[in-house]
DRENLO-597662 format. One record per residue (C-alpha): x, z, y; residue number from 1; chain. Coordinates in pm, whole numbers, plus 50000, padded with zeros to 5 digits. Each point is the difference from the previous one (the first is absolute). Last residue first. Layout:
% DRENLO-597662
      X      Z      Y    i  ch
      X      Z      Y  NUM   A
...
% end
This chain:
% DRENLO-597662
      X      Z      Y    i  ch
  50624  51175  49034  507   A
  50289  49830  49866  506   A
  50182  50129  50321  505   A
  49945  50381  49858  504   A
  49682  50174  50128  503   A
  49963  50340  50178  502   A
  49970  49906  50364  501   A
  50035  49650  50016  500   A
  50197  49722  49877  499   A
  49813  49627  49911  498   A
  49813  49911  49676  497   A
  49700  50204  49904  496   A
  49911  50066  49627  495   A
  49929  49758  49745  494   A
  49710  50134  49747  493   A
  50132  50055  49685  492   A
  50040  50349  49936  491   A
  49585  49981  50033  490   A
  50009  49881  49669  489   A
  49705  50242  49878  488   A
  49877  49978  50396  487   A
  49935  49631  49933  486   A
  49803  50083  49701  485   A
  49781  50236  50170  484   A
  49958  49769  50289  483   A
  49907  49727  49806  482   A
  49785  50216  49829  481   A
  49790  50114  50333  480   A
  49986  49636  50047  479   A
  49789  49938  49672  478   A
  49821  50291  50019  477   A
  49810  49952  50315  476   A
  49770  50268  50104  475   A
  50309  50223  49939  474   A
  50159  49914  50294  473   A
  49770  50203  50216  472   A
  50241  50306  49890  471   A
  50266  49816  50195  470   A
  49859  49956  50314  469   A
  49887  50372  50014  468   A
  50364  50062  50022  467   A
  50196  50203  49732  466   A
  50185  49776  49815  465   A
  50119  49821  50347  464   A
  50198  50312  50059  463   A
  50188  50034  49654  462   A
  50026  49560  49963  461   A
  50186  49960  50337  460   A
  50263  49786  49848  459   A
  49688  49845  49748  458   A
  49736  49979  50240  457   A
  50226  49800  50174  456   A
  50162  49765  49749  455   A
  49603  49929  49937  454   A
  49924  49951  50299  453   A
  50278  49720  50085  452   A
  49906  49831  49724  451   A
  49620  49991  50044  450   A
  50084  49866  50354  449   A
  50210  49672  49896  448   A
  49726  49954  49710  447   A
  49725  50003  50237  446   A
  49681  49949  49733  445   A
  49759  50050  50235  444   A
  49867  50263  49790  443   A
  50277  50138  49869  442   A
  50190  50026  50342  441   A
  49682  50130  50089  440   A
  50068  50260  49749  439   A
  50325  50078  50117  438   A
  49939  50018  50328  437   A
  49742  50294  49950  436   A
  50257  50137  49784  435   A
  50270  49998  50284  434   A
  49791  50099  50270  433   A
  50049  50415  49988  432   A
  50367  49985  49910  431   A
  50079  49722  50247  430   A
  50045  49597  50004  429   A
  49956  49894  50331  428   A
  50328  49725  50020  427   A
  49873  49881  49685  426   A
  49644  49932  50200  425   A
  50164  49726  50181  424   A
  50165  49782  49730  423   A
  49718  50001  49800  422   A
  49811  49863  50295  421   A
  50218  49754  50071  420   A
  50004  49886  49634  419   A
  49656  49961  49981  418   A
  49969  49847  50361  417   A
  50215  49694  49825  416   A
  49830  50004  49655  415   A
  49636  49943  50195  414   A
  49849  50017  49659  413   A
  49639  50023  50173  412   A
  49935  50316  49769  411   A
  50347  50114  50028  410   A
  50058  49913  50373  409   A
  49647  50243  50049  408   A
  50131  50275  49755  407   A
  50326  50041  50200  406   A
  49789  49982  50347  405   A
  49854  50300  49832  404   A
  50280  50149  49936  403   A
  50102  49957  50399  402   A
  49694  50122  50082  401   A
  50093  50367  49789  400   A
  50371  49972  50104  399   A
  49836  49991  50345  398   A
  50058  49669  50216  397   A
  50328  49898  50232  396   A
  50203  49768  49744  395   A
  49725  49755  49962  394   A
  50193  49699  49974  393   A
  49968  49736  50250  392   A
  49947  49649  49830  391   A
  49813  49903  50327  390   A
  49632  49880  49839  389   A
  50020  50087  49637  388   A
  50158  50341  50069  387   A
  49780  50078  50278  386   A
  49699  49918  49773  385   A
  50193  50244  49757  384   A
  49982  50266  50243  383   A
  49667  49958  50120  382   A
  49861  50059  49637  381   A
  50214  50301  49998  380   A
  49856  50109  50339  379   A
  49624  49907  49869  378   A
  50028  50205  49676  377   A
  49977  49780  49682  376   A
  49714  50020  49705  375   A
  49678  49866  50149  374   A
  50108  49680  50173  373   A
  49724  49844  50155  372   A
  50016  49612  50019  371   A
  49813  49808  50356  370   A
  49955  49702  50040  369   A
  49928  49884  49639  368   A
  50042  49629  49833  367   A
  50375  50067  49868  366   A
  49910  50334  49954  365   A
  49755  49892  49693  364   A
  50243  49880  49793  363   A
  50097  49663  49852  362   A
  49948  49811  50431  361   A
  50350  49788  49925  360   A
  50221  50237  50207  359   A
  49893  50327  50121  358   A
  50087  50243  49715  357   A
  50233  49811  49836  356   A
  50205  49938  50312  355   A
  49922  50404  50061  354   A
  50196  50092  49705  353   A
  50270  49769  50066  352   A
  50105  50109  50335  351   A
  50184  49926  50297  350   A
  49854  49630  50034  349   A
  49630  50092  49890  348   A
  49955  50324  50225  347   A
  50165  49744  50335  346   A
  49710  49764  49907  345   A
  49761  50280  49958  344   A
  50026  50141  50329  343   A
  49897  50372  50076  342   A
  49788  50225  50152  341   A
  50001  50365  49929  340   A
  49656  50214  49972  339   A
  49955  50381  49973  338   A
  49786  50151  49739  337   A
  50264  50140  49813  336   A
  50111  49628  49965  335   A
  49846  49647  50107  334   A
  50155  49728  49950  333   A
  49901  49733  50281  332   A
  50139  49648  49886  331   A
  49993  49665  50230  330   A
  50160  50156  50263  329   A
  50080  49756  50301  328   A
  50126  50326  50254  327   A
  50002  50314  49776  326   A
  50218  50185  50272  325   A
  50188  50214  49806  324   A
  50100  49712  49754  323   A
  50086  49717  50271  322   A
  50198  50245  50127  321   A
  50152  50093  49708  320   A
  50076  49592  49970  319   A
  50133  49951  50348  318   A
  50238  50277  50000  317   A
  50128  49837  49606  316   A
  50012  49635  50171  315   A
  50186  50166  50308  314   A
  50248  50213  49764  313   A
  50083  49652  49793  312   A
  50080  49800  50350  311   A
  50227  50242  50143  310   A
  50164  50051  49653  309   A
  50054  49633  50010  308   A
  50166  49992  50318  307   A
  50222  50292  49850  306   A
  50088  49840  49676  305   A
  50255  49787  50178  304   A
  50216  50278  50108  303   A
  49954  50173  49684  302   A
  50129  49708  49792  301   A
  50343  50142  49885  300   A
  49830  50309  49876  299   A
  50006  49902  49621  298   A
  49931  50319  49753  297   A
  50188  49927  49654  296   A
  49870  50202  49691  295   A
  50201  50145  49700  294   A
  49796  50189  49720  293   A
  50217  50295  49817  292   A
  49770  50236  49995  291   A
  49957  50381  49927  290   A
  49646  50102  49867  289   A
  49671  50195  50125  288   A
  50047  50120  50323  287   A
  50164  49636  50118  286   A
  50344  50058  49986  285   A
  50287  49806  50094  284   A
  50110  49643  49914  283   A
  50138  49681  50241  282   A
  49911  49916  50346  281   A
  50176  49716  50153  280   A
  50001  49934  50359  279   A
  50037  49629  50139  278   A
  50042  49901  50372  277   A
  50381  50034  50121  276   A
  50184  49970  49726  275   A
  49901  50192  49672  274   A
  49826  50401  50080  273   A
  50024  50225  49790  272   A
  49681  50206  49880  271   A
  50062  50265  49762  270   A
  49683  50164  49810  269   A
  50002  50388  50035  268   A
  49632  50006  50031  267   A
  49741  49721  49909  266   A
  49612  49852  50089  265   A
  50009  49623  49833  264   A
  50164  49746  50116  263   A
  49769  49735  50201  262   A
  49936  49653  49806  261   A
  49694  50132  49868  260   A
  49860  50076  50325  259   A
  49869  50365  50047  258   A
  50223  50126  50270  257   A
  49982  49672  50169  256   A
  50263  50074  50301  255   A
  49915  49888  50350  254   A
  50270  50192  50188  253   A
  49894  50316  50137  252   A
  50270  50056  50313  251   A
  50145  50325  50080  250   A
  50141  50069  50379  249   A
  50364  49976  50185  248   A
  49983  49645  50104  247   A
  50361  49933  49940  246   A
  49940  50202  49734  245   A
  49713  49840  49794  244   A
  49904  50233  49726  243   A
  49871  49837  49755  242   A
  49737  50108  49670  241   A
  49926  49903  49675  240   A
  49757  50123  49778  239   A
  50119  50019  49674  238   A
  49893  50363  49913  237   A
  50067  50287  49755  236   A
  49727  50227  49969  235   A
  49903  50345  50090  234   A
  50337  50192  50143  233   A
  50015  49719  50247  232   A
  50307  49788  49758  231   A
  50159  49673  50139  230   A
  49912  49632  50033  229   A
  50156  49725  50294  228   A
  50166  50093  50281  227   A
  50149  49719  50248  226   A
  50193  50087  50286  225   A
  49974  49745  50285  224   A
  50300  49901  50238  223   A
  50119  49699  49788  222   A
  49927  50054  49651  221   A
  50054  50408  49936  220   A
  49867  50111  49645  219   A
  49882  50323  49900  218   A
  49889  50134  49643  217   A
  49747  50253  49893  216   A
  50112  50316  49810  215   A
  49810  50217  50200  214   A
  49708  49982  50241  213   A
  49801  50159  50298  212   A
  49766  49771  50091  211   A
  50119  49690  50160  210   A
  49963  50039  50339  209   A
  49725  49880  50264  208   A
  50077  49817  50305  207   A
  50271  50056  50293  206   A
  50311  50211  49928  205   A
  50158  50273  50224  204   A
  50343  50049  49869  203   A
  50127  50323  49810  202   A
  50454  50044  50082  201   A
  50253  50117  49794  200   A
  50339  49952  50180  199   A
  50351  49944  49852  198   A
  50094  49762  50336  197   A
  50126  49757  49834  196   A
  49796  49986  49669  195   A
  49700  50059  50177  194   A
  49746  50101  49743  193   A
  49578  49937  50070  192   A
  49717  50200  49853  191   A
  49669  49898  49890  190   A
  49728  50242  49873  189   A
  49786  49893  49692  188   A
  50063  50278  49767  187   A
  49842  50145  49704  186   A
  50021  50354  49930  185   A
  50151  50306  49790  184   A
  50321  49875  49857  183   A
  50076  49826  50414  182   A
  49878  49684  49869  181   A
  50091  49606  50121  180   A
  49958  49840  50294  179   A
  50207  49762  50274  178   A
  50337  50037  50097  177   A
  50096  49717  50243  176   A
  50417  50002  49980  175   A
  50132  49886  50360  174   A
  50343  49773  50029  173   A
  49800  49683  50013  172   A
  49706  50087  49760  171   A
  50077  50174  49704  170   A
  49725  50102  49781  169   A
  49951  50295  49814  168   A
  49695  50134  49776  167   A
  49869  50319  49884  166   A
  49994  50101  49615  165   A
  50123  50374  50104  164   A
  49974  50207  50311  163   A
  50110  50264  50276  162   A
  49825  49975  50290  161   A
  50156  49818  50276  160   A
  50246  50098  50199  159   A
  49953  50031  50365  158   A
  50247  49859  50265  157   A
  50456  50089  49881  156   A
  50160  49989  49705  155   A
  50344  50163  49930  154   A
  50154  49759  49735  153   A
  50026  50100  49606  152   A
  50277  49740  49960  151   A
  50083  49873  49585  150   A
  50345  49800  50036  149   A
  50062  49666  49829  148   A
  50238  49910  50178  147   A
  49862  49647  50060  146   A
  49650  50022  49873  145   A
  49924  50321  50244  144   A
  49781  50265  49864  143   A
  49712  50168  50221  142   A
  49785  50279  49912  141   A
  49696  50025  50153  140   A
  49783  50314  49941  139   A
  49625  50022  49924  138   A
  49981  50134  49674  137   A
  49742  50074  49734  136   A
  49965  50288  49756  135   A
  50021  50148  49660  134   A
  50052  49689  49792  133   A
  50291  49820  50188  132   A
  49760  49813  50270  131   A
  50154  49739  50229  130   A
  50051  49983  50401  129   A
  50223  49755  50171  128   A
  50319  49809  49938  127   A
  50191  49742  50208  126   A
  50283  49808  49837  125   A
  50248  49844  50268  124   A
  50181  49740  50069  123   A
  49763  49803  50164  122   A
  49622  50095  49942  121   A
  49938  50103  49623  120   A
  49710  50254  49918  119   A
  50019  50256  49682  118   A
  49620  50145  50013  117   A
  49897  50306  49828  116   A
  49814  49946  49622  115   A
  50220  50227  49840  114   A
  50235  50329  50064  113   A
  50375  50186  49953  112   A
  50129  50136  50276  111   A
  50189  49720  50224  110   A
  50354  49981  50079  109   A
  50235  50231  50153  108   A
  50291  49726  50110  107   A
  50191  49836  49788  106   A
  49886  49699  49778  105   A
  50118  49866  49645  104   A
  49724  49715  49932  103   A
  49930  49999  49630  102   A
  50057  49611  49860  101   A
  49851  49733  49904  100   A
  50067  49624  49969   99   A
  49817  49705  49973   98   A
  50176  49659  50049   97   A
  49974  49869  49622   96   A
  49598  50057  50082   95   A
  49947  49610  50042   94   A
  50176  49900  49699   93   A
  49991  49603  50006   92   A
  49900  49952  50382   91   A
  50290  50224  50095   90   A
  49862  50289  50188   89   A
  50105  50072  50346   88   A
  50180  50389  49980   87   A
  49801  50319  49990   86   A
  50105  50328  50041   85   A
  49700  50253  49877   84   A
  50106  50330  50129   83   A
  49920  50317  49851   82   A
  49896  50370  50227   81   A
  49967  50310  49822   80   A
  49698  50297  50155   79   A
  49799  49986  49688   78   A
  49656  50211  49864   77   A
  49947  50103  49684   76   A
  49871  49852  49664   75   A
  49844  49671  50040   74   A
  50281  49857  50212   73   A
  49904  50102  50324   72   A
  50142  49859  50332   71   A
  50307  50034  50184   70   A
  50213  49717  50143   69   A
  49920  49662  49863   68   A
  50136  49804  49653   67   A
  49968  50251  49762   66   A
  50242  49997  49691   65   A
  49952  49848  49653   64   A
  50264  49703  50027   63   A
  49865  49662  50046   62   A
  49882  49651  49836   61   A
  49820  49839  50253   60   A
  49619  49872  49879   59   A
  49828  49699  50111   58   A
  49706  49935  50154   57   A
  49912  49592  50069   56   A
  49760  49842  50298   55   A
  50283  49751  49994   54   A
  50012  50038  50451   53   A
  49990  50351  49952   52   A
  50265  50100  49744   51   A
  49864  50335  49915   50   A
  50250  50244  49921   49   A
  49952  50309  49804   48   A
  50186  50281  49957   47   A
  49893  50329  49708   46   A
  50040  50340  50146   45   A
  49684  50147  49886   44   A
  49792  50342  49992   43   A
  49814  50030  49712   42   A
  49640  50046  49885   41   A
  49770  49896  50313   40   A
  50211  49653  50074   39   A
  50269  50150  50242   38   A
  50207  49820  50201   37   A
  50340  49807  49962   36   A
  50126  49733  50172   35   A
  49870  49674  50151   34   A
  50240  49732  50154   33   A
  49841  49731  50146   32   A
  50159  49686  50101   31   A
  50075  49793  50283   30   A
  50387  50077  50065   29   A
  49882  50409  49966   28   A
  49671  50124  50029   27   A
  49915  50332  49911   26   A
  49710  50204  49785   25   A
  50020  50403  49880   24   A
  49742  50089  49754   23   A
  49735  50269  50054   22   A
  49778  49861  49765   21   A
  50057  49806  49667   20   A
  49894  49739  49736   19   A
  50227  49792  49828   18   A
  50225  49739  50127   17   A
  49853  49664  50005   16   A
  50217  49760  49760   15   A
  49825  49642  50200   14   A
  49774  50043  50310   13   A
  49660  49907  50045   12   A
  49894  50131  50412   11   A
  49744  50094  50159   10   A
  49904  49861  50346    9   A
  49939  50095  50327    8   A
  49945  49793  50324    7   A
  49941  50227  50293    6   A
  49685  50035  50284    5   A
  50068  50129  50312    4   A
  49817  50264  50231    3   A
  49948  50132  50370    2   A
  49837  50291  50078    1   A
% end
């Protein structure tokens, strides 16, 4: 499988709007217009531009009315349609030009709904799916911008499941429906639209899929469709994925989940995309809180990345090779009884810990050929060797190994694999693990995971109460009364953003 590496960046803008998810984003003459959202009290209807090449927010003045068809405006659920009319802005009052107005249409329009997809191609609005608090859709209605006449046109091919928090992207005159959740599932099936010929059609694609997500974002540059963050049902993710259609299969890009400079995992973010090579992400929610961060994701170089990418994947090959084999180890660690051979020079330029152990002849492993390690299993020990030698994360271990690979980036302060791992065993949080993960959490002192139990324990609090887990708790006060106190304010907690079965579009 082929891969690519991208620039990204966060970025310091001036009068950021506040924090929100499930915001609506759009470019017009080079700037972003954001509207609305909800920031887990309220819903909003507040407009923001951003001025891109400034790096400046500011606010337009408007009436109180929604700007997109449908929709939920913390109360019930909408079926009106408003239209922003803008004008070019006058460099002294650059929101003089902004106008709205309700759209009078004919036609049987839409029932009321949120989180479906309104898509543009031509003269026409396109929309798809949408959840209205009971249940989820799969019809297309079809309103044309110049009459402004709602069609409910015979369809013919397969129709997809019906759906909410899915993508669209309009390629040529084809939409590319990707995602999204049926109020009962996750989905990760791909479905294509012919606007001309009003057929649904389901391509064979090469390569793994995404995993079924919803309220991730897609952006077309050139023939590839880029998707970046969403919701599983466990976590919220910003892995990003492609789907190359000229090609017709997935591609992994190279993507640094646990780089600094990488956005954080998010649903219901907006990503729009400036020129030709530049998305910007702004807000969403993260499990825990809504955001209003803005980063900028550079996919101009791609092309020349590629050599490099070549070259990078050969050095890693060559490394966990150079690991299985034990060829020129200077190190034998022996674990469980069993040995592994290793290279202190590569131990002592990945990690810290080791560089003090080996370097300078202070401790007694710096002089021995052989250390024991009493305290680690030998596949979590593995793991982390793995880790230091290719970077690969070890997404394919037991939660139990993976924990301990937790403990073992903890005790070598690998922050990096820390953060992988964290990331990792969110996505197995249950009712019988969650207290077990919870106090290695503790232990290891994984803030990101301790969170994320601790909102769990507290949704699920009458069936986690009565675990075996949980009565084990008790051998360590202090965390059993952070859980007590927690559960005192549990009305606190943030709940799920996105629409699903049984949950507003705040939730």
């Amino acid at each position: 499988m082929t891969s690519a590496s991208c620039s990204r960046s966060e970025l310091d803008t001036k009068n950021c709007p506040g924090p929100r998810a499930a915001h609506s984003c759009d470019i017009i003459d080079g700037r972003l217009y954001l509207f609305g959202g909800w920031n887990g009290k309220r819903a909003l209807n507040d407009l923001h531009v951003l001025d891109v090449a400034s790096g400046t927010w500011s606010e337009a003045v408007v009436d109180s009315r929604l700007v997109v068809h449908g929709g939920h405006d913390g109360n019930k659920w909408v079926a009106d349609m408003h239209i922003l009319e803008t004008s070019p802005p006058a460099p002294t009052a650059p929101h003089e030009g902004l106008v709205w107005h309700k759209a009078p249409t004919s036609g049987t329009p839409p029932s009321a709904r949120a989180c479906h997809t309104l898509t543009r191609l031509a003269h026409k609005l396109y929309m798809f799916g949408g959840y209205d608090g009971a249940k989820c859709f799969n019809d297309m209605d079809i309103i044309d911008l110049e009459t402004m006449t709602w069609m409910q046109p015979n369809l013919s091919g397969t129709l997809p499941q019906a759906r909410n928090a899915h993508t669209m992207t309009v390629i040529s005159t084809k939409l590319y429906l990707f995602g999204g959740h049926s109020g009962n599932k996750h989905l990760t099936d791909l479905h294509i639209f012919d606007t001309q010929k009003l057929h649904w059609s389901q391509p064979d694609i090469l390569g793994t899929p995404p995993p079924g997500l919803r309220g991730h974002t897609a952006n077309l540059i050139g023939h590839k469709i880029f998707l970046f963050g969403g919701y599983d049902g466990k976590g919220r993710t910003n892995e990003l994925y492609i789907l190359d259609t000229a090609e017709a299969k997935w591609v992994r890009p190279t993507w640094p989940t646990e780089s600094p400079h990488t956005p954080p995992g998010r649903q219901r973010h907006s990503a729009s995309l400036i020129g030709s090579k530049r998305i910007y992400i702004f807000g969403g929610f993260d499990g825990n809180k809504w955001l209003n961060d803005l980063h900028v994701l550079d996919v101009g170089r791609l092309e020349e990345s590629a050599l490099n990418d070549v070259a990078v994947h050969t050095l890693i090959e060559n490394m966990g090779k150079l690991l299985r084999s034990g060829e020129f180890s200077d190190i034998i660690f022996v674990v469980e009884g069993k040995r592994i051979y290793a290279h202190k020079a590569i131990l002592i330029a990945q990690c810290e810990h080791f560089r003090a152990m080996f370097a300078g002849g202070r401790f007694a492993e710096s002089r021995e050929a052989e250390i024991e390690i009493p305290q680690w299993s030998h596949v979590a020990f593995s793991a982390m060797l793995e880790w230091l030698y290719t970077g690969h994360a070890p997404r394919e271990l037991s939660a139990e190994h993976l924990t301990e690979v937790l403990g073992l980036a903890d005790h070598y302060t690998l922050d990096g694999l820390k953060h992988v791992c964290e990331n990792v065993l969110m996505h197995s949080v249950e009712i019988d693990n969650v207290c077990a993960l919870l106090r290695h959490s503790d232990q290891y002192m994984a803030q990101e995971l301790k969170r994320y139990c601790l909102a769990f324990i507290l949704k699920n609090f009458d069936q986690v109460a009565y675990t075996t887990a949980f009565d084990e708790l008790s051998s360590m006060p202090s965390l059993l009364l952070e859980v007590t106190r927690a559960a005192a304010t549990k009305d606190t907690v943030p709940r799920n953003v996105g629409c699903s079965s049984g949950s507003s579009p705040g939730m």
